[in-house]
N, CA, C and O atoms as CSV, one atom per row, in Angstrom:
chain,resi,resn,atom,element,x,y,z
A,1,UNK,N,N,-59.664,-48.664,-98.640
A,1,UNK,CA,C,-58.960,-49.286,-97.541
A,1,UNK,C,C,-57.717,-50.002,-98.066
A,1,UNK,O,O,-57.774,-50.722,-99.063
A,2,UNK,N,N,-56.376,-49.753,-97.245
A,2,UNK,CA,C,-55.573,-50.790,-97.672
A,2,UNK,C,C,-55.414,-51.786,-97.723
A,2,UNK,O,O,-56.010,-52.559,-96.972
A,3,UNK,N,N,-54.365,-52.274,-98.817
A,3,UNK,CA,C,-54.789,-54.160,-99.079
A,3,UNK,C,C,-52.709,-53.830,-99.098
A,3,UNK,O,O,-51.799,-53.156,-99.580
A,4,UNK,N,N,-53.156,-55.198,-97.933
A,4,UNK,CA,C,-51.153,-55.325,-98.327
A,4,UNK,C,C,-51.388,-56.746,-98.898
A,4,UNK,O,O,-52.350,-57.488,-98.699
A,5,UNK,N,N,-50.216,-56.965,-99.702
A,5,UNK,CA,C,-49.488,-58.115,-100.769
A,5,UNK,C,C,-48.948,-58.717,-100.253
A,5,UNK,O,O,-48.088,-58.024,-99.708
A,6,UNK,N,N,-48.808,-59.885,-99.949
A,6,UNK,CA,C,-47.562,-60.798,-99.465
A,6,UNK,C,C,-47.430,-61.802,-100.771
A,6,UNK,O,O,-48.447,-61.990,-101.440
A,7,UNK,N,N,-46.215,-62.439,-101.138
A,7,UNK,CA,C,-45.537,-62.832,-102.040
A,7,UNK,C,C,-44.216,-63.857,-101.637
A,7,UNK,O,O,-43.086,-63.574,-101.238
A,8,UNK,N,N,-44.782,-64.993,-101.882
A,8,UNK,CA,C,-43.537,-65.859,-101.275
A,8,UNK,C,C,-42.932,-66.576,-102.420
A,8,UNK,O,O,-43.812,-67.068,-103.127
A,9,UNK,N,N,-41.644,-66.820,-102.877
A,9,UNK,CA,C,-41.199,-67.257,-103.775
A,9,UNK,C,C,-40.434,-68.713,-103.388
A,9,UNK,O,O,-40.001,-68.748,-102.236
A,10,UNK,N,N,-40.234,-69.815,-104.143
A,10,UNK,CA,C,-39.717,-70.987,-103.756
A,10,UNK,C,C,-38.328,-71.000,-105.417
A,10,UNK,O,O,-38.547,-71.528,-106.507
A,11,UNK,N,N,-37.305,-70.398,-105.084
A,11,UNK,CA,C,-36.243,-70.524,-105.915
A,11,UNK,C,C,-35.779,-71.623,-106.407
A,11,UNK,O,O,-35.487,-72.342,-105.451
A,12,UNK,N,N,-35.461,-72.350,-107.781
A,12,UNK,CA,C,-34.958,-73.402,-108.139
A,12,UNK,C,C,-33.532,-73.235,-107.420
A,12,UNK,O,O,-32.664,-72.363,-107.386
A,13,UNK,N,N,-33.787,-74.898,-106.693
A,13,UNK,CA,C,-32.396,-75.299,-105.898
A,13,UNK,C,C,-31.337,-74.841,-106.628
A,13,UNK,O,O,-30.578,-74.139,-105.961
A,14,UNK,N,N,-30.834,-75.094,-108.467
A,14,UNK,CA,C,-29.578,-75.169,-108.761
A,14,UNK,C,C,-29.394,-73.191,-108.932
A,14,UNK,O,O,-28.342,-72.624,-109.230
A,15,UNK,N,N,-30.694,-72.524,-108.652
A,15,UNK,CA,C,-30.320,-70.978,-109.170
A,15,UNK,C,C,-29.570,-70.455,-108.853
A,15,UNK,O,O,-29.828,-70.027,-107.728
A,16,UNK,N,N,-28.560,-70.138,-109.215
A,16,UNK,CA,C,-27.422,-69.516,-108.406
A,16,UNK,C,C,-27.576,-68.333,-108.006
A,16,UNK,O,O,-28.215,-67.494,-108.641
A,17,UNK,N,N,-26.995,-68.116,-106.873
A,17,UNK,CA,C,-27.380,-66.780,-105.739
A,17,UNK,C,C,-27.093,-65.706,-106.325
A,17,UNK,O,O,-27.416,-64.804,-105.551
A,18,UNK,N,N,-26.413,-65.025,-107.815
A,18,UNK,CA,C,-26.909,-63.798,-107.883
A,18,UNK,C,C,-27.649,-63.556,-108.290
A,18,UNK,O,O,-28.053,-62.398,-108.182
A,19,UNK,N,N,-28.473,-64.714,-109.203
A,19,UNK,CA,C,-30.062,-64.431,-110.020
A,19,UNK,C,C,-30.686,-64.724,-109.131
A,19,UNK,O,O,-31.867,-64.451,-109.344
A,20,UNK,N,N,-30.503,-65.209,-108.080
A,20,UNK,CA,C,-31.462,-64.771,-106.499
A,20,UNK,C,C,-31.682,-63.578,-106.505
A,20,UNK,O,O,-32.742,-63.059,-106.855
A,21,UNK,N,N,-30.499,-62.900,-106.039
A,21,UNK,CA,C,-30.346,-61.668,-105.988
A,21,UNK,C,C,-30.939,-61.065,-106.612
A,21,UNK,O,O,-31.848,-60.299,-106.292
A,22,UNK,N,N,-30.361,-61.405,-108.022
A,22,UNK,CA,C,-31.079,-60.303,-108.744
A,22,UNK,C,C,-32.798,-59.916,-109.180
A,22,UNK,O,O,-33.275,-58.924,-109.731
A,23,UNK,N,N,-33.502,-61.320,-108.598
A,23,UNK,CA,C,-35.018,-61.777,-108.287
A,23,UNK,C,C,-35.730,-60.610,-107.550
A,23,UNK,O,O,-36.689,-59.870,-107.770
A,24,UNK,N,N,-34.623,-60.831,-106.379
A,24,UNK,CA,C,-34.806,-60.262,-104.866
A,24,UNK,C,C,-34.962,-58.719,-105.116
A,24,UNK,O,O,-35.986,-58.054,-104.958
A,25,UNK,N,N,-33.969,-58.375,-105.456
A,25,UNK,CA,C,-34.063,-56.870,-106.144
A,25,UNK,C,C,-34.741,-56.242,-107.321
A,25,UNK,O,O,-34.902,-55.028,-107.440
A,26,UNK,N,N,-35.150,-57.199,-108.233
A,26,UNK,CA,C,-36.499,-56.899,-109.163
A,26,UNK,C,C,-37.588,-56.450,-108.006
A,26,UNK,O,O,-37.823,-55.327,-107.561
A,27,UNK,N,N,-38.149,-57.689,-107.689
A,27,UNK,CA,C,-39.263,-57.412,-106.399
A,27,UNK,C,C,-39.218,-56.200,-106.045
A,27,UNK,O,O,-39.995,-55.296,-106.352
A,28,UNK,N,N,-38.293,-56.167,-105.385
A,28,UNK,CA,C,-38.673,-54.437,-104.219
A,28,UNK,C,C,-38.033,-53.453,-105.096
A,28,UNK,O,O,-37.783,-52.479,-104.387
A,29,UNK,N,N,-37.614,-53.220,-106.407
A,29,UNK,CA,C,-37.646,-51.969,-107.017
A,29,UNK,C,C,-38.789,-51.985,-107.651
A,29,UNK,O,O,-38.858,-51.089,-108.493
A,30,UNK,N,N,-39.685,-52.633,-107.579
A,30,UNK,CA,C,-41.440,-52.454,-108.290
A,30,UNK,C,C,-42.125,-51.586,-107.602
A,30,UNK,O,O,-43.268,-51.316,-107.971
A,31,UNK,N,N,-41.484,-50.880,-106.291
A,31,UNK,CA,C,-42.123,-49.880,-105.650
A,31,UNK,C,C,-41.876,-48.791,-106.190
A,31,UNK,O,O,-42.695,-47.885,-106.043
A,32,UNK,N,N,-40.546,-48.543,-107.054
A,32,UNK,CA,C,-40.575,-47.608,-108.165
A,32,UNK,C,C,-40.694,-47.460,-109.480
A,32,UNK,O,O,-40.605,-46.419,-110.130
A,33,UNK,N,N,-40.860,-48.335,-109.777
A,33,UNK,CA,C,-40.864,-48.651,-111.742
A,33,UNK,C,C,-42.344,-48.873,-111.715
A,33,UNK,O,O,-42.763,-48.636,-112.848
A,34,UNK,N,N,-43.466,-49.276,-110.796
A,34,UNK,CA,C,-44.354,-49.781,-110.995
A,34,UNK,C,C,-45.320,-47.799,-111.043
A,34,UNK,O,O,-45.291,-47.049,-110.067
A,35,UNK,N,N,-45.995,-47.452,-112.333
A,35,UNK,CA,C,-46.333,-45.889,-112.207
A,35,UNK,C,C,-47.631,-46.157,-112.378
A,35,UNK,O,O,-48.033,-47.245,-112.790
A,36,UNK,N,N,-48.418,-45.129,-112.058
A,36,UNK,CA,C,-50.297,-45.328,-111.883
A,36,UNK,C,C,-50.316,-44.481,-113.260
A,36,UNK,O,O,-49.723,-43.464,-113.620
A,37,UNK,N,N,-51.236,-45.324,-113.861
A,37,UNK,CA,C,-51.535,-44.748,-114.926
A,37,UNK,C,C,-51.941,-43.358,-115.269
A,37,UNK,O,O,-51.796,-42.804,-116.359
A,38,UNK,N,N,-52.520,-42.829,-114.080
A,38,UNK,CA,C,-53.321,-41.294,-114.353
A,38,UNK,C,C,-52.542,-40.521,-113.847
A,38,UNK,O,O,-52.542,-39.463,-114.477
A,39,UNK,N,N,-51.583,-40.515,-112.662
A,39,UNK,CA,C,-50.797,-40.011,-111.641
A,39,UNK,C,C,-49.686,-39.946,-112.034
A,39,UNK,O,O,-49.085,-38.978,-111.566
A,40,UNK,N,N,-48.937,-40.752,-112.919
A,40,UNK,CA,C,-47.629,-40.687,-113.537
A,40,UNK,C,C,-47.042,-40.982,-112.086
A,40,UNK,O,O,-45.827,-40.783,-112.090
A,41,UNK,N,N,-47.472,-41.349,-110.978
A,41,UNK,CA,C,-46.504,-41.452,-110.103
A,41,UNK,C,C,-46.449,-42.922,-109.174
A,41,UNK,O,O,-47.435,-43.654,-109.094
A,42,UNK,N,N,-45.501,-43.144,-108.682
A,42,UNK,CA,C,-44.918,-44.632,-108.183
A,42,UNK,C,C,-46.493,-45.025,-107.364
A,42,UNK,O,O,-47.144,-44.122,-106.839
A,43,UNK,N,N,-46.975,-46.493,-107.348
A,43,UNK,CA,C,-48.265,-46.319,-106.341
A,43,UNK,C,C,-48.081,-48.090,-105.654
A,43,UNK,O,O,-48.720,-48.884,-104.964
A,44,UNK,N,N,-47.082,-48.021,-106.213
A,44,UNK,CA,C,-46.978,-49.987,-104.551
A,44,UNK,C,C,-45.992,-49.037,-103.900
A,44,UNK,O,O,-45.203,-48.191,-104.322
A,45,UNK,N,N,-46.386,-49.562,-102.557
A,45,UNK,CA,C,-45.590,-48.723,-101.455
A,45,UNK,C,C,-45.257,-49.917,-100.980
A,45,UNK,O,O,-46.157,-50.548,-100.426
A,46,UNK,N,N,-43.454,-50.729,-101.101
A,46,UNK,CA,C,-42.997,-51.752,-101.053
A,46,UNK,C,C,-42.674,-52.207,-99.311
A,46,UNK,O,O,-41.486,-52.496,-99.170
A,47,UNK,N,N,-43.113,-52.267,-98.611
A,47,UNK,CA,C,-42.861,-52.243,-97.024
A,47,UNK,C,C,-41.298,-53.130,-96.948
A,47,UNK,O,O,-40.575,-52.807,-96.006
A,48,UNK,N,N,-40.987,-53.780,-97.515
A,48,UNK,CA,C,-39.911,-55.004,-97.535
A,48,UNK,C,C,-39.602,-56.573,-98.009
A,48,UNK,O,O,-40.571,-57.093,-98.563
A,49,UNK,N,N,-38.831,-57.123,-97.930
A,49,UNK,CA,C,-38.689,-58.469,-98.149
A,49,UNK,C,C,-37.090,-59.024,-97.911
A,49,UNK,O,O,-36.106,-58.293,-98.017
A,50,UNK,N,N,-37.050,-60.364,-97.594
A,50,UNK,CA,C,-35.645,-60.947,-97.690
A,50,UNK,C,C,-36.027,-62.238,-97.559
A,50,UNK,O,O,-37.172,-62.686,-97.515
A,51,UNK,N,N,-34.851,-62.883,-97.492
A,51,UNK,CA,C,-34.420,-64.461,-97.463
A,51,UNK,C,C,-35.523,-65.206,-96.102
A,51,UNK,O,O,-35.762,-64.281,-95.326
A,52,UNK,N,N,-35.898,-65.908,-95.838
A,52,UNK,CA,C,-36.437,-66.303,-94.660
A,52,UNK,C,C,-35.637,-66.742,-93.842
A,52,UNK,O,O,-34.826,-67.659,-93.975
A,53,UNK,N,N,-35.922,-65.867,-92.672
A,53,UNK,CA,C,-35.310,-66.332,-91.110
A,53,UNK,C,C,-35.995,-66.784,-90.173
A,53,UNK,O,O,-35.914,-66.315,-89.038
A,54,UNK,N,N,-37.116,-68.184,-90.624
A,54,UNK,CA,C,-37.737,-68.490,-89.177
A,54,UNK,C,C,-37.573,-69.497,-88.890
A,54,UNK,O,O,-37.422,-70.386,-89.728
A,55,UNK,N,N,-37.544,-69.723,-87.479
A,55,UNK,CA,C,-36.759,-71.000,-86.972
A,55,UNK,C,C,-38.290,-72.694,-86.518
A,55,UNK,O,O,-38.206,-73.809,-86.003
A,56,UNK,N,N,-39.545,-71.755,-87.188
A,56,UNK,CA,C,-40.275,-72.994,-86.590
A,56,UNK,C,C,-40.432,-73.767,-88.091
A,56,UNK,O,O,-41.585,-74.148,-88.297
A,57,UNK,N,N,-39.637,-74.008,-88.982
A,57,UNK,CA,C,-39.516,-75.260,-90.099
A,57,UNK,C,C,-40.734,-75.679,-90.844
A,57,UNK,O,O,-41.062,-76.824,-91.155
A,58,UNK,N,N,-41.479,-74.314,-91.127
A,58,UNK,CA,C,-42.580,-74.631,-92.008
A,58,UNK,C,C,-43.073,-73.924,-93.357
A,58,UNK,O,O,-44.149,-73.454,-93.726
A,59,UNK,N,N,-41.656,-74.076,-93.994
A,59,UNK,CA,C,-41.522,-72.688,-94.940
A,59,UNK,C,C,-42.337,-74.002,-96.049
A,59,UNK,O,O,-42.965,-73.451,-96.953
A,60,UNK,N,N,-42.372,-74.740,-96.075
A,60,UNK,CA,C,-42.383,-75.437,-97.302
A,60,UNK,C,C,-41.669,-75.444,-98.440
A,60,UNK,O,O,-42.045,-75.834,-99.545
A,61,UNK,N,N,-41.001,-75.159,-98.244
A,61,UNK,CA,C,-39.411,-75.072,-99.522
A,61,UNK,C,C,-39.637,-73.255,-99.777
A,61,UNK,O,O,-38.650,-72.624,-100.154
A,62,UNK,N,N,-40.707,-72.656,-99.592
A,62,UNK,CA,C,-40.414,-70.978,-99.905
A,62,UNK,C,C,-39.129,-70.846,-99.285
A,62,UNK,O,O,-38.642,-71.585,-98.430
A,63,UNK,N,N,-38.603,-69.760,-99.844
A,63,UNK,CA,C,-37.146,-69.197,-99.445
A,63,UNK,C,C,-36.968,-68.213,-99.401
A,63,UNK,O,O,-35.886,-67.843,-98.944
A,64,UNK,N,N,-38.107,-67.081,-99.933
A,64,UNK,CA,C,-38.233,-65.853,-99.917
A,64,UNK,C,C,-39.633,-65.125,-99.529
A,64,UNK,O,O,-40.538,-65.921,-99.282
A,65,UNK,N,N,-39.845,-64.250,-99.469
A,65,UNK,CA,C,-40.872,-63.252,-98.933
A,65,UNK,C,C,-40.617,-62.245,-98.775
A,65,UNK,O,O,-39.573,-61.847,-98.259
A,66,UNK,N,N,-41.960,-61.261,-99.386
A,66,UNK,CA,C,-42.112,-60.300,-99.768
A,66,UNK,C,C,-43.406,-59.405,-99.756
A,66,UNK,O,O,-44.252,-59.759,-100.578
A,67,UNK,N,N,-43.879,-57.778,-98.601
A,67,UNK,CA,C,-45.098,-57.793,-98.708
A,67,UNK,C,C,-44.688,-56.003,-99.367
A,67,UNK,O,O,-43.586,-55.454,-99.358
A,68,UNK,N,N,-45.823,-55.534,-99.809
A,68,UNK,CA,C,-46.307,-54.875,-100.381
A,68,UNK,C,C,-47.669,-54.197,-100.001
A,68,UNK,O,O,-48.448,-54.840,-99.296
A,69,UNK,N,N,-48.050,-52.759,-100.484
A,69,UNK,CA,C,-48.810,-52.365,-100.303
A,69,UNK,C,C,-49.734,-51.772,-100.830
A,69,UNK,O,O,-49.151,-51.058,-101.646
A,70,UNK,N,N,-51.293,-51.484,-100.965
A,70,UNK,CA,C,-51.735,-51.074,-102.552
A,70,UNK,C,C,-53.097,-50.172,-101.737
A,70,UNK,O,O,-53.964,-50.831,-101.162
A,71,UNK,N,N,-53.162,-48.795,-101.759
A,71,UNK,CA,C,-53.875,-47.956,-101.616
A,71,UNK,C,C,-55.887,-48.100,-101.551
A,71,UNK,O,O,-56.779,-47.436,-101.022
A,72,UNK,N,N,-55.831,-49.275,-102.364
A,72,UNK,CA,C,-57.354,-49.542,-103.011
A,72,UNK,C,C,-57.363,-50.893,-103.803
A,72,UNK,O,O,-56.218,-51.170,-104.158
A,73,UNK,N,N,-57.880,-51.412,-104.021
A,73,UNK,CA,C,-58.742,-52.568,-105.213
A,73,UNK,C,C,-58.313,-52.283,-106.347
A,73,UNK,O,O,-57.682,-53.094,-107.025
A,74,UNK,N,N,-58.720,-50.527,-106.909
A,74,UNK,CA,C,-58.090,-50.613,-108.462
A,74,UNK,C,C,-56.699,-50.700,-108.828
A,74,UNK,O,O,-56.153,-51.246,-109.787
A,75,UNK,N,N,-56.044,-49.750,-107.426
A,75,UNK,CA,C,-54.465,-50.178,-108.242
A,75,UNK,C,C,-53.594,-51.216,-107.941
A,75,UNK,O,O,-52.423,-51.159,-108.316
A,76,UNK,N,N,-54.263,-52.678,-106.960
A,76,UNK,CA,C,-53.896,-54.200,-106.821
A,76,UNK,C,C,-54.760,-54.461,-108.378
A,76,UNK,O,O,-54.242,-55.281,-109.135
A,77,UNK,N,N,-55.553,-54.036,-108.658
A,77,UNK,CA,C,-56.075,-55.023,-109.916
A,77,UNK,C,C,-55.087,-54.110,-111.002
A,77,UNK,O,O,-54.602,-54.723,-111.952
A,78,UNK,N,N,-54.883,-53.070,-110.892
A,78,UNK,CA,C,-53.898,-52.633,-112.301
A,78,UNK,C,C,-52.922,-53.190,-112.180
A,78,UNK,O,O,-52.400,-53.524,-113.244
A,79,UNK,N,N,-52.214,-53.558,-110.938
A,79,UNK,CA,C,-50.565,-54.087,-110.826
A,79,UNK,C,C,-50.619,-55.169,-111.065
A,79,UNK,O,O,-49.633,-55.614,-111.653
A,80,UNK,N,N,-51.767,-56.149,-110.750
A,80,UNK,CA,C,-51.869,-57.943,-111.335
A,80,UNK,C,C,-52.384,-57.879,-112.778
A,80,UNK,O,O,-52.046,-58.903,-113.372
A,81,UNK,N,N,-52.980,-57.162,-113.436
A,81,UNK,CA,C,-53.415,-57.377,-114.308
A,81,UNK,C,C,-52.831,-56.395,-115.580
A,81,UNK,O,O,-53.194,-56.653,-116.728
A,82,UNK,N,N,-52.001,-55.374,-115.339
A,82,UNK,CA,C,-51.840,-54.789,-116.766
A,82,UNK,C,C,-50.622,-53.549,-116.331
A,82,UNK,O,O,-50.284,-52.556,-116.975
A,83,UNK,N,N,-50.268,-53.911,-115.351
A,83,UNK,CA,C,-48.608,-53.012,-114.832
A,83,UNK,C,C,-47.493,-53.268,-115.841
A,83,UNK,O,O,-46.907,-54.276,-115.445
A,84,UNK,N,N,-47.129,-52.978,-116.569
A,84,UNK,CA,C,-45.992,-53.633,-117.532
A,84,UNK,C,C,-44.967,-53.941,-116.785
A,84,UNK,O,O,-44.456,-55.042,-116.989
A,85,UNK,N,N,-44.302,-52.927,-115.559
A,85,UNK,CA,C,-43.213,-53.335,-115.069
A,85,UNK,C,C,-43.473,-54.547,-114.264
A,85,UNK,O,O,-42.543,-55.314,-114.013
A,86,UNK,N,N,-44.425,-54.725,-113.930
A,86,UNK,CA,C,-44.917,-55.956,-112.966
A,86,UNK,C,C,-45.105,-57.079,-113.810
A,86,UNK,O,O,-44.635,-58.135,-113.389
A,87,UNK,N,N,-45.676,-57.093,-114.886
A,87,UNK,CA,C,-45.947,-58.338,-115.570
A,87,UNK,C,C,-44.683,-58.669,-116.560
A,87,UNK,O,O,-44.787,-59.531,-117.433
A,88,UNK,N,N,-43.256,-57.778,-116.320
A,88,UNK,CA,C,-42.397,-58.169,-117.309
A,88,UNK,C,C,-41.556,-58.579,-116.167
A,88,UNK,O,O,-40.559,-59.159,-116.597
A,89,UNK,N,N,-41.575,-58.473,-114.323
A,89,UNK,CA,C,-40.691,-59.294,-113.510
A,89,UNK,C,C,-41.186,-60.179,-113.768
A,89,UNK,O,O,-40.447,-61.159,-113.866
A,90,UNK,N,N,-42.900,-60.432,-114.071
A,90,UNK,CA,C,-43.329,-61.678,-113.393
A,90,UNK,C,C,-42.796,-63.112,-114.728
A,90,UNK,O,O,-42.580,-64.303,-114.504
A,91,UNK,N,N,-42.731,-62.302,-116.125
A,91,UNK,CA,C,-42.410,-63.046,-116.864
A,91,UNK,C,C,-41.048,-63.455,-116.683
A,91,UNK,O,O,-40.806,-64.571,-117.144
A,92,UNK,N,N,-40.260,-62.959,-116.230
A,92,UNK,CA,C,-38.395,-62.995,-116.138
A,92,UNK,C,C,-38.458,-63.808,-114.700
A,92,UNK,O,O,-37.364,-64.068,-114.202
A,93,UNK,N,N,-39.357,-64.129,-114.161
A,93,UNK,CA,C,-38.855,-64.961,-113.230
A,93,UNK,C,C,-39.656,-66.046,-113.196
A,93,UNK,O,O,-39.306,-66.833,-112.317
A,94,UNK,N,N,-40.543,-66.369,-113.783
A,94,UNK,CA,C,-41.180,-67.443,-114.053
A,94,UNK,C,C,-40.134,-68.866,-113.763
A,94,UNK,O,O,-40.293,-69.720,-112.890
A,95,UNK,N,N,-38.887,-68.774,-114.949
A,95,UNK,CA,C,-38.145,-69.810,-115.017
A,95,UNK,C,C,-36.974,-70.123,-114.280
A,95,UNK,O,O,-36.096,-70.918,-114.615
A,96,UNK,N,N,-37.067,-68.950,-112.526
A,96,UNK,CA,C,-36.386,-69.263,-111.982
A,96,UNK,C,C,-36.943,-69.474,-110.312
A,96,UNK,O,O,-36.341,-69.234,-109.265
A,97,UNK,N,N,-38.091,-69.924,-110.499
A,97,UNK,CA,C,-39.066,-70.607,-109.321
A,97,UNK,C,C,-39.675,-72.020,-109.765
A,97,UNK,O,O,-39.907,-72.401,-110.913
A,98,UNK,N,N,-39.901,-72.786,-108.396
A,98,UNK,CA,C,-40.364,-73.985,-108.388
A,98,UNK,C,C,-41.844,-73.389,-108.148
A,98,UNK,O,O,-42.772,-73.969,-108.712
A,99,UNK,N,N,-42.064,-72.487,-107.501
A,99,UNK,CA,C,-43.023,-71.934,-106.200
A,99,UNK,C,C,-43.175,-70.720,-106.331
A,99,UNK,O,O,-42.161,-70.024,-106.377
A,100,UNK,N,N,-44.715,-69.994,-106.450
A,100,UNK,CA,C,-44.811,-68.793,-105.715
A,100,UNK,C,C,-46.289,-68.989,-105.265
A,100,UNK,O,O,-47.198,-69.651,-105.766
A,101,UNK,N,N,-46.225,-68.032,-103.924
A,101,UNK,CA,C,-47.408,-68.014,-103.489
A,101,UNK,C,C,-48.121,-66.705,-102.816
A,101,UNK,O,O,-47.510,-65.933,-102.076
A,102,UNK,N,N,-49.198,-66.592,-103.096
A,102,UNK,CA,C,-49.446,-65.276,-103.136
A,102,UNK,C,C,-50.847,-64.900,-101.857
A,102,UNK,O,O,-51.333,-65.887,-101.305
A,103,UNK,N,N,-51.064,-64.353,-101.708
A,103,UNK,CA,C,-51.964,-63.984,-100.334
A,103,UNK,C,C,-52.015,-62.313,-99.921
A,103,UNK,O,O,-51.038,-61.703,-99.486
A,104,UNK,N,N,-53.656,-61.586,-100.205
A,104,UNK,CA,C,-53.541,-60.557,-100.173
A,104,UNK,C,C,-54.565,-60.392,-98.641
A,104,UNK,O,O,-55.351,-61.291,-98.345
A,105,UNK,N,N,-54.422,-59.211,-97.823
A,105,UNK,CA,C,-55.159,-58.820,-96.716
A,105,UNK,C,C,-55.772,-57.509,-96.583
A,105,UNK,O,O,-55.232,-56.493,-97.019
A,106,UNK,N,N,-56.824,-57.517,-96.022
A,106,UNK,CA,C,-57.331,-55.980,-95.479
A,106,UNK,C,C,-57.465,-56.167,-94.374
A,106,UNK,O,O,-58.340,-56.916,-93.939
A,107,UNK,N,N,-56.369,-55.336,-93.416
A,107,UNK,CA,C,-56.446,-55.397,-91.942
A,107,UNK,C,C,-57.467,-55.064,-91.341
A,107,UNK,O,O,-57.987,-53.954,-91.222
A,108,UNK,N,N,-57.846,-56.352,-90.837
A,108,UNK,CA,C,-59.110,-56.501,-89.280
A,108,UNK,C,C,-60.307,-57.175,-90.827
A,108,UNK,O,O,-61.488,-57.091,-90.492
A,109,UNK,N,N,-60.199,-57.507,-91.666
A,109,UNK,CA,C,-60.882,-57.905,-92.257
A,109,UNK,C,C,-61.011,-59.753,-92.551
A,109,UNK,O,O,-60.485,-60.477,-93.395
A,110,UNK,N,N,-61.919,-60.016,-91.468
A,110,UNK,CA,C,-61.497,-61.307,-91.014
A,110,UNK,C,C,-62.715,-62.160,-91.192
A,110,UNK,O,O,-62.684,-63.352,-90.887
């Protein structure tokens, strides 16, 4: 069953907006750099992400968001736990967040 990813990031105030950017665009090219080990082929199916646009004022300083999508259990546990392309954004952006927060779902699974 599918499990989608959501991913909210809280950017250091002084980061300047193209290493935003360039954050922003790490993220959602992990739908292609990120390869299944047995399949040789791409396996997060990246649905989207951007800047936050909501007007009811409860972002908590997040500034970004981002969801994702993962076929099964094993290949969310290969992408958190041993994806190289995933664990070398996650290291390169470490030092340019106050904040991340993470929250995974299986729809109607409540």
């Amino acid at each position: 069953m599918a499990i989608y990813h959501v991913v909210q990031f809280k950017f250091k105030a002084l980061l300047p907006p193209e290493e935003v950017k360039a954050a922003c665009d790490g993220m959602l090219a992990l739908g292609e750099k990120c390869v299944h080990p047995t399949s040789n082929t791409p396996y997060v199916k990246t649905l989207g992400g951007g800047k936050d646009s909501s007007i009811e004022g409860r972002q908590n300083g997040f500034t970004h968001c981002f969801i994702s999508k993962f076929e099964n259990e094993e290949d969310r546990k290969y992408y958190v736990e041993k994806d190289p392309a995933h664990l070398a954004f996650v290291a390169d952006l470490l030092d340019k967040v106050d904040g991340v927060q993470v929250m995974d779902f299986t729809p109607g699974d409540f």
